[in-house]
matplotlib code that plots the C-alpha trace (Angstrom):
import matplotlib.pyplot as plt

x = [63.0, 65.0, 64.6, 60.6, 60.9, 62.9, 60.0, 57.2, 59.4, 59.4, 55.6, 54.7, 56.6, 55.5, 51.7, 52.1, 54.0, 51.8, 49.4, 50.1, 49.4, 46.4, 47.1, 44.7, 44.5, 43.9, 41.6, 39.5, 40.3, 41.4, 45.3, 47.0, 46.0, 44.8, 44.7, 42.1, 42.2, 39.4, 42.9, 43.4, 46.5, 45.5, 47.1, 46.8, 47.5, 49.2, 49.0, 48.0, 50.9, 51.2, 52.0, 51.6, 50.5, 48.9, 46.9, 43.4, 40.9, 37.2, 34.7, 31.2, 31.4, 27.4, 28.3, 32.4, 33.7, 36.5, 39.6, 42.3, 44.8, 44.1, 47.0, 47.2, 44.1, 45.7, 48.5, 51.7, 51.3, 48.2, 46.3, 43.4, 41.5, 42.5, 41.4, 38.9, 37.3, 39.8, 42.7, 42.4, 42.7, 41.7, 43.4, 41.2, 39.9, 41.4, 39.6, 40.9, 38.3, 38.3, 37.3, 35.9, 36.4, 33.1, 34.3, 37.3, 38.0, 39.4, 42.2, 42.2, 44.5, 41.7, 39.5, 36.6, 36.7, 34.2, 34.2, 32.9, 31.5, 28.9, 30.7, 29.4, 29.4, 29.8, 33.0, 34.5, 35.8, 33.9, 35.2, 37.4, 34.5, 35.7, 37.3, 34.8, 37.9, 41.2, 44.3, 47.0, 50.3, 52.3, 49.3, 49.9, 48.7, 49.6, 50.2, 48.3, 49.0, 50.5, 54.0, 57.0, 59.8, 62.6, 64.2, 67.5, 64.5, 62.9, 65.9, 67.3, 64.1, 64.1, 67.7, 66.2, 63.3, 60.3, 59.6, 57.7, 53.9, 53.9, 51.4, 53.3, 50.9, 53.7, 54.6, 51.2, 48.4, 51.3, 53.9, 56.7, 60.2, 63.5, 66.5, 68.9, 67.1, 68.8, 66.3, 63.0, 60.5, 57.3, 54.0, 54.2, 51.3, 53.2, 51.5, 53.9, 53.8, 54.2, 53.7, 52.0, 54.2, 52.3, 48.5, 48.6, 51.1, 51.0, 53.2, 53.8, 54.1, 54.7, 57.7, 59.2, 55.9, 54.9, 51.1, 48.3, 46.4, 49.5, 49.8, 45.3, 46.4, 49.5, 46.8, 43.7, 45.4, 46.7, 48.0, 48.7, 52.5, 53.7, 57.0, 57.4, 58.9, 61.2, 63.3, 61.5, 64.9, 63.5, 60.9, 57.5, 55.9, 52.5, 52.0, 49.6, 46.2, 46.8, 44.7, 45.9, 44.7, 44.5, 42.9, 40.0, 39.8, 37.0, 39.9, 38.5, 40.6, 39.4, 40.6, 41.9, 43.1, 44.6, 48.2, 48.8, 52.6, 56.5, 59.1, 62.0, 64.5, 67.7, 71.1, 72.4, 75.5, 75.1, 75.2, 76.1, 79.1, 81.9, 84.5, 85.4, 86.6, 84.6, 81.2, 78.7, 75.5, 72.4, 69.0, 66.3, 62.3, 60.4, 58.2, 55.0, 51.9, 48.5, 45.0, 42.5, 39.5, 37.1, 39.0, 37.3, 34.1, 31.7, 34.0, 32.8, 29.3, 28.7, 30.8, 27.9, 25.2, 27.0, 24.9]
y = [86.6, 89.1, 88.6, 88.3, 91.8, 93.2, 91.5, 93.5, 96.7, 96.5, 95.5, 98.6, 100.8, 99.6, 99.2, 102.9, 104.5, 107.2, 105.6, 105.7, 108.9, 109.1, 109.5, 112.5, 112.4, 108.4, 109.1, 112.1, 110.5, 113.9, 114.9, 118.2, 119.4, 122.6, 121.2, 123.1, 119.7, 116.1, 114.2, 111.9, 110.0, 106.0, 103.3, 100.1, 99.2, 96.1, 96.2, 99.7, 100.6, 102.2, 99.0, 99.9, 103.5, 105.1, 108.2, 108.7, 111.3, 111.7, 111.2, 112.0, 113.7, 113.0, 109.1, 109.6, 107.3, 107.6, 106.4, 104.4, 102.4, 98.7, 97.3, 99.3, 96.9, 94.1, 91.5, 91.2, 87.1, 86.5, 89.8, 88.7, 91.9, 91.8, 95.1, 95.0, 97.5, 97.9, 97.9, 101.0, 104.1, 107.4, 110.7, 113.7, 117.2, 117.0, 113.6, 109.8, 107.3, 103.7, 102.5, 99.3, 98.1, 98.5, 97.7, 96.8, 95.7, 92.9, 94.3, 98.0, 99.5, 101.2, 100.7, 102.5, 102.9, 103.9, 105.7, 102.7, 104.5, 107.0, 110.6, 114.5, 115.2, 118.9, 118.3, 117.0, 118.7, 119.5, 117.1, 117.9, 117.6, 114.7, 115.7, 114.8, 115.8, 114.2, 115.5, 116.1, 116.2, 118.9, 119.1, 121.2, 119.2, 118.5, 115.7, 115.8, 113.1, 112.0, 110.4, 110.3, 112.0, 111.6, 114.3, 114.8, 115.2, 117.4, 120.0, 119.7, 120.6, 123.9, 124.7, 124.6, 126.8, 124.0, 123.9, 120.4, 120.8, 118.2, 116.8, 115.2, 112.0, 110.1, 111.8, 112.9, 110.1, 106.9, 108.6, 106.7, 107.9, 106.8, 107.4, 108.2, 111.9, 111.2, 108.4, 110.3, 110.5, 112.4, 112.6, 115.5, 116.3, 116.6, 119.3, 118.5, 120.1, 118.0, 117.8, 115.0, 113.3, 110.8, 109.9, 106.0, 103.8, 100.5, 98.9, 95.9, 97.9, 94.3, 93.7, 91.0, 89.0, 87.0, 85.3, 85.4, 87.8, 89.7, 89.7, 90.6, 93.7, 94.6, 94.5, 96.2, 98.7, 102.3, 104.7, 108.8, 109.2, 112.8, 113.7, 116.2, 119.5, 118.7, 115.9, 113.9, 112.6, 108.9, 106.6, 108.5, 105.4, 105.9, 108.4, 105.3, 106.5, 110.2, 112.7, 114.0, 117.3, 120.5, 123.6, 124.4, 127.6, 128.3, 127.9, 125.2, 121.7, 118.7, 115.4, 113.6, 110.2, 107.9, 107.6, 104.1, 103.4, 105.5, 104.5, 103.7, 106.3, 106.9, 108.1, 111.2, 113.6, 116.4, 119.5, 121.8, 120.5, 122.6, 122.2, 118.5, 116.2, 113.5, 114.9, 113.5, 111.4, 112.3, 110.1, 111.4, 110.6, 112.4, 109.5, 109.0, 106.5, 107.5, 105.3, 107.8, 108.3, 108.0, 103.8, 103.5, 106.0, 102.6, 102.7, 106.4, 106.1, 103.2, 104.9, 108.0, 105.3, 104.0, 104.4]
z = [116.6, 115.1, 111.4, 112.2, 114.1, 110.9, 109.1, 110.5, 111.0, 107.1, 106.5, 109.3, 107.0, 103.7, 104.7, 106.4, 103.3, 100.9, 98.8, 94.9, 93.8, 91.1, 87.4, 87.4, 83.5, 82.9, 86.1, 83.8, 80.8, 79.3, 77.9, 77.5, 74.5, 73.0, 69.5, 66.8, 64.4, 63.7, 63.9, 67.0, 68.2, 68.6, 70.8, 70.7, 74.5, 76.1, 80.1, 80.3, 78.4, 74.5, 72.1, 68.5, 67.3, 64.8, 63.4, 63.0, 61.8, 62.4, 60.1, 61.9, 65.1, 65.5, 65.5, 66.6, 63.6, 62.4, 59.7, 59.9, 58.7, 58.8, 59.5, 62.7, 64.2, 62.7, 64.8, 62.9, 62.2, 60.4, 59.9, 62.0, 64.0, 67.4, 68.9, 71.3, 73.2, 76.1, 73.9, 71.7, 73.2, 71.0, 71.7, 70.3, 71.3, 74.4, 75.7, 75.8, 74.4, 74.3, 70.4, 68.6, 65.1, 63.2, 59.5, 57.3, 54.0, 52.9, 50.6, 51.4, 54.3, 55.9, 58.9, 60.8, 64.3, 66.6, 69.9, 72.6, 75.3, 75.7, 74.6, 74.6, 70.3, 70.9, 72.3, 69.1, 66.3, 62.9, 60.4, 57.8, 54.4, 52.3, 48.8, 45.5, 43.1, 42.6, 43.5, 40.7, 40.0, 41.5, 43.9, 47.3, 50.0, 54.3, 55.5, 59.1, 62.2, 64.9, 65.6, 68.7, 67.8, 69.9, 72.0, 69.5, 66.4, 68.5, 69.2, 65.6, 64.3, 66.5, 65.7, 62.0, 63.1, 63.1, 66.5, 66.6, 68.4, 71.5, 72.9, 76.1, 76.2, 77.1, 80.0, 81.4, 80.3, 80.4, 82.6, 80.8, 82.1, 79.9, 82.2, 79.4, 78.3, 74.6, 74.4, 75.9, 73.2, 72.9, 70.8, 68.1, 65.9, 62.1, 59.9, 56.8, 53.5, 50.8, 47.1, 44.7, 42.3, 41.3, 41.1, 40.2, 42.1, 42.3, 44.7, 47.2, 50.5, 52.1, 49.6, 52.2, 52.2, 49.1, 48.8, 46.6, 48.6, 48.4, 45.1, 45.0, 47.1, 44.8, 41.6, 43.4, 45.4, 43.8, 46.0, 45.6, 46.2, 48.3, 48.9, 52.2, 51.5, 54.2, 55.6, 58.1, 59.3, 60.5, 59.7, 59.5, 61.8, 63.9, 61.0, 59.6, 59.3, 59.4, 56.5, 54.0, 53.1, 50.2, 51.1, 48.0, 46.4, 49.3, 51.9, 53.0, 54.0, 52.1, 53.5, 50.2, 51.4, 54.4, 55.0, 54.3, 54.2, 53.3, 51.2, 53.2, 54.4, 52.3, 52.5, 51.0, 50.9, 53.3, 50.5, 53.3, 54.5, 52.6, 56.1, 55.2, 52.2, 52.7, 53.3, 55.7, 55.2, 56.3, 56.6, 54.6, 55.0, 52.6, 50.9, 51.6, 49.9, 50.6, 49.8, 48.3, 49.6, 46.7, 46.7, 50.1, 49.4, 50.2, 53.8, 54.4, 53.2, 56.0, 58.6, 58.3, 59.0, 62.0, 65.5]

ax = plt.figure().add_subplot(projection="3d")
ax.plot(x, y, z, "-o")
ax.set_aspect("equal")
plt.show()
């Protein structure tokens, strides 16, 4: 009799309690924002929750398509397209979308996305106009997208005087909570200068993977390779997708090509340390390969018939 009384004490209290309070910004599908850029943050969501991430930029705000990398829509095991309507969620101009895949290539890291449900075009941002040069070497360009940087990243920057640009997605839209604060991590849009060093790679960016179609992509595939004026510190990941972009001689920003994959980080001697014999290693980011866009020009000339 007891234990059934504790029983109901405990359902009275639980059944009685405050409801859930309402994620008012998954409820208005909105995120703090205030960003001036065509560039969205993308998640490809699992239960609700962020999964894999990537970068995305607009291509027609009339029809809301929009770039990305492939082998952000792709699973891991076989490359098949598994993104579905409900999945993919688009973070731009202050608003959270839901987005479908509407074309891909077959070798190229590239995708178009499209907003899924009905959406107000004057809210979205003029896209950047797409580049009908080619960049060169010693090219100034920015590298533009989106990627977590975790909270030390975030205060070494400012100690350095970059004081990273968050959006806290994380915190407001997914309300993710990490209860060591050295592990908390946040979205940051990276504006990174960078300069060209070279015009025609050709490179396995699957170097652990060996096929024939691997081996197609190795042969069609050239890529423009940037190196960051400064050191990204960690892997540039959820960066995939992002624009590339030179300012003309007009001052206006031309989007040059999709940021497809980085050269692995690398350890170097810290220069700076003159208090120590043995001087300290540091981890440096700073290579990046990037598809350019007159490779997927067919990609963008669909994407502007999209309806």
């Amino acid at each position: 009799m007891i234990k059934m009384l504790l029983v109901f004490l405990l359902f009275v209290v639980y059944a009685c309690g405050p409801p859930p309070a309402d994620n008012i910004y998954r409820k208005e599908g909105r995120f703090p924002s205030g960003l001036n850029v065509p560039v969205a943050f993308l998640t490809n969501e699992w239960a609700g929750k962020p999964r894999i991430l990537a970068s995305g930029w607009l291509i027609d705000g009339g029809n809301g398509t929009l770039f990305s990398a492939k082998h952000f829509t792709d699973t891991f095991m076989n490359d098949i397209i598994e993104l579905g309507a409900n999945q993919c969620k688009v973070f731009l101009s202050g608003r959270v979308y839901t987005c479908v895949v509407v074309q891909v290539p077959p070798l190229r890291d590239a995708v178009i996305l499209k907003i899924f449900e009905p959406f107000n075009s004057a809210e979205l941002l003029t896209p950047y106009k797409i580049a009908t040069t080619k960049l060169r070497i010693g090219d100034a360009v920015f590298i533009q997208g989106f990627h977590p940087h975790p909270s030390e990243i975030t205060t070494s920057n400012a100690t350095e005087g970059f004081k990273d640009l968050i959006l806290p997605i994380f915190r407001t839209f997914y309300e993710l909570r990490e209860a060591d604060p050295a592990r908390q991590r946040e979205v940051v849009f990276d504006n990174l200068e960078a300069v060209v060093v070279d015009v025609d790679v050709h490179i396995n960016t699957d170097e652990n993977e060996s096929s024939p179609e691997k081996e197609l992509k190795f042969r069609t595939n050239e890529y423009i390779k940037v190196i960051t004026k400064r050191n990204h510190k960690f892997s540039f990941g959820g960066l995939s997708g992002g624009v590339v972009i030179k300012v003309n001689k007009n001052g206006e920003k031309e989007a040059f090509g999709i940021i497809t994959a980085e050269r692995p980080e690398r350890l170097e001697y810290d220069k700076r340390d003159q208090l120590i014999s043995k001087k300290a290693l540091i981890i440096v980011s700073d290579t990046i390969l990037v598809t350019p866009i007159y490779t997927v020009n067919d990609l963008y000339e669909y994407a502007r018939t999209v309806r």
